[in-house]
N, C-alpha and C positions, 0 to 999 in steps of 0.2 A: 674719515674721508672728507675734504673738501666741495664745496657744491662741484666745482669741475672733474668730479671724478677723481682726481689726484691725490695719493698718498701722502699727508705731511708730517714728515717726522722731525722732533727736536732733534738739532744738532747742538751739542755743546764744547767740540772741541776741535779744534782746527785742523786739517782744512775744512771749510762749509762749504757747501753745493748748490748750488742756487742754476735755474734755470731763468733767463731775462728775456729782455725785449729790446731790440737797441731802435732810439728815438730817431724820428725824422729830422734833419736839419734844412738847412738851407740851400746848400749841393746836394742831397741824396733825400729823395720825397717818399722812399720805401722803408720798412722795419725791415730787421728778421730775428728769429730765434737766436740766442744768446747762450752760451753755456759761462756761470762763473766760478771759479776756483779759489776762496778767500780763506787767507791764513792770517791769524790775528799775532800780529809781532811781537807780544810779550811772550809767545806761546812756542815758535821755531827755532829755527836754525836759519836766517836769512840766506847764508850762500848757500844750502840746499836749496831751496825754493829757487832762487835767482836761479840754479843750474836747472832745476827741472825745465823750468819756461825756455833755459838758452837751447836744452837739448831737443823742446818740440818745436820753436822758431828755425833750429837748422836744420832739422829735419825737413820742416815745411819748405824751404828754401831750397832744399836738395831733392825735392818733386818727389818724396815720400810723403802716400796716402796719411795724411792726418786731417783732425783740426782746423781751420785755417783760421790764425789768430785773426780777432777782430781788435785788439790794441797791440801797439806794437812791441810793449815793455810792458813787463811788472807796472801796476799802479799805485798810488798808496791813498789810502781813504782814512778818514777818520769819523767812527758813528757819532750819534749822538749823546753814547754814553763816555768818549771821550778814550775809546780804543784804537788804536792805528790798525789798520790791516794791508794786507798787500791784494791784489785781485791780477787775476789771468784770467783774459776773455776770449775765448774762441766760440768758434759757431757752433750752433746745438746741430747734432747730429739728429734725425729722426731715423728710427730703426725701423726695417721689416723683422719679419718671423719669421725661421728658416719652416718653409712647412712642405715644402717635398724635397726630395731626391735629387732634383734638382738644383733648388738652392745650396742644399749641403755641400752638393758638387761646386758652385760656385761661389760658396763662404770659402771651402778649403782651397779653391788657387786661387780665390782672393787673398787668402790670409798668407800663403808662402811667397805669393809674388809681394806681396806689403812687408815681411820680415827683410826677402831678401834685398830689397831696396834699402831699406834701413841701414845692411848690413855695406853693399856696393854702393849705394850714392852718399846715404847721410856718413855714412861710414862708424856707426855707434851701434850699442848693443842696448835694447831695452833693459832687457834682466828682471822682467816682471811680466809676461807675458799670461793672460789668463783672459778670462770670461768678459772680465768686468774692465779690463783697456783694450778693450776692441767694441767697435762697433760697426755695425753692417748693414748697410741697405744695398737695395739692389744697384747702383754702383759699386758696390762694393765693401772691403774691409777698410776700416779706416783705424790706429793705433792711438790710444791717447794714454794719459798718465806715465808721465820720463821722470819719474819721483826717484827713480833706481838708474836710467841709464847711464851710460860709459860710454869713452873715445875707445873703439876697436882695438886700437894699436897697444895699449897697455894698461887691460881689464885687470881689477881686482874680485876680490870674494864678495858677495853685495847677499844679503839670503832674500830670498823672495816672498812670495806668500805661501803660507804652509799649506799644501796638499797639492800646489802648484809648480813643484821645488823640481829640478831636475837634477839625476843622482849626483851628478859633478857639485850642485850646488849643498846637497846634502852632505856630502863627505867637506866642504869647507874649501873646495878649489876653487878656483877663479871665472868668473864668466867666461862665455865663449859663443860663436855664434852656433856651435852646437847644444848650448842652453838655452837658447831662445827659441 
């Protein structure tokens, strides 16, 4: 454990998670929490990556609960070891705790009204839907990680996370918004 309480664990292989701080400048005299998403480029698939960001930017853009990017593109950085990386920066989400009956009640039509938007504005299919791309305060569900998603209109077979999988996904069919 870290003096701040925080768990720090070695990441060794891409993507890396980093939680930031975005700097004061000159027009904006506030921080805020930062979420990063760095894939080191010897190590991907660049037009994966490039699509995951395009699929949460259009999403965001189509008033589907996500994210709100805080750069507007892919960036590319290079450390001081002489490794390129790409970074995606949106805002850190802070979570509640579902801790009554209540909440549960309003994570579950947060979370159907957040798919079905996905589904009717953004017009895409996550295809990875579980625990760990959502997050939720009491505003609300919010979706992140489009590492898997899809254009609606002509899903393919994408497998998800194992134990997450729905049967259609299982048997090797194609996404659908009844997979999600």
């Amino acid at each position: 454990m870290g003096d701040n309480g925080i768990e720090h664990k070695e990441q060794t292989v891409s993507p890396f998670y980093f939680k930031g701080l975005t700097t004061p400048s000159t027009d904006c005299m506030t921080t805020r929490d930062v979420f990063l998403k760095v894939w080191r480029v010897d190590e991907i698939d660049i037009s994966s990556v490039t699509a995951e960001c395009q699929y949460h930017n259009k999403a965001f853009k189509a008033g589907v609960p996500v994210a709100e990017p805080v750069l507007s593109k892919l960036t590319k950085s290079t450390c001081s070891r002489g490794f390129v990386h790409l970074v995606f920066a949106v805002e850190f989400i802070h979570q509640d705790m579902i801790e009554t009956i209540s909440d549960a009640w309003q994570f579950s039509q947060s979370l159907i009204q957040a798919v079905l938007m996905l589904h009717q504005k953004g017009k895409m299919l996550h295809c990875d839907i579980k625990p760990a791309n959502l997050r939720w305060n009491k505003k609300g569900v919010r979706l992140i990680d489009f590492g898997n998603a899809q254009d609606i209109t002509n899903p393919g077979y994408v497998p998800g996370t194992k134990g997450y999988e729905a049967p259609e996904i299982l048997n090797r069919m194609p996404c659908s918004t009844k997979t999600d």
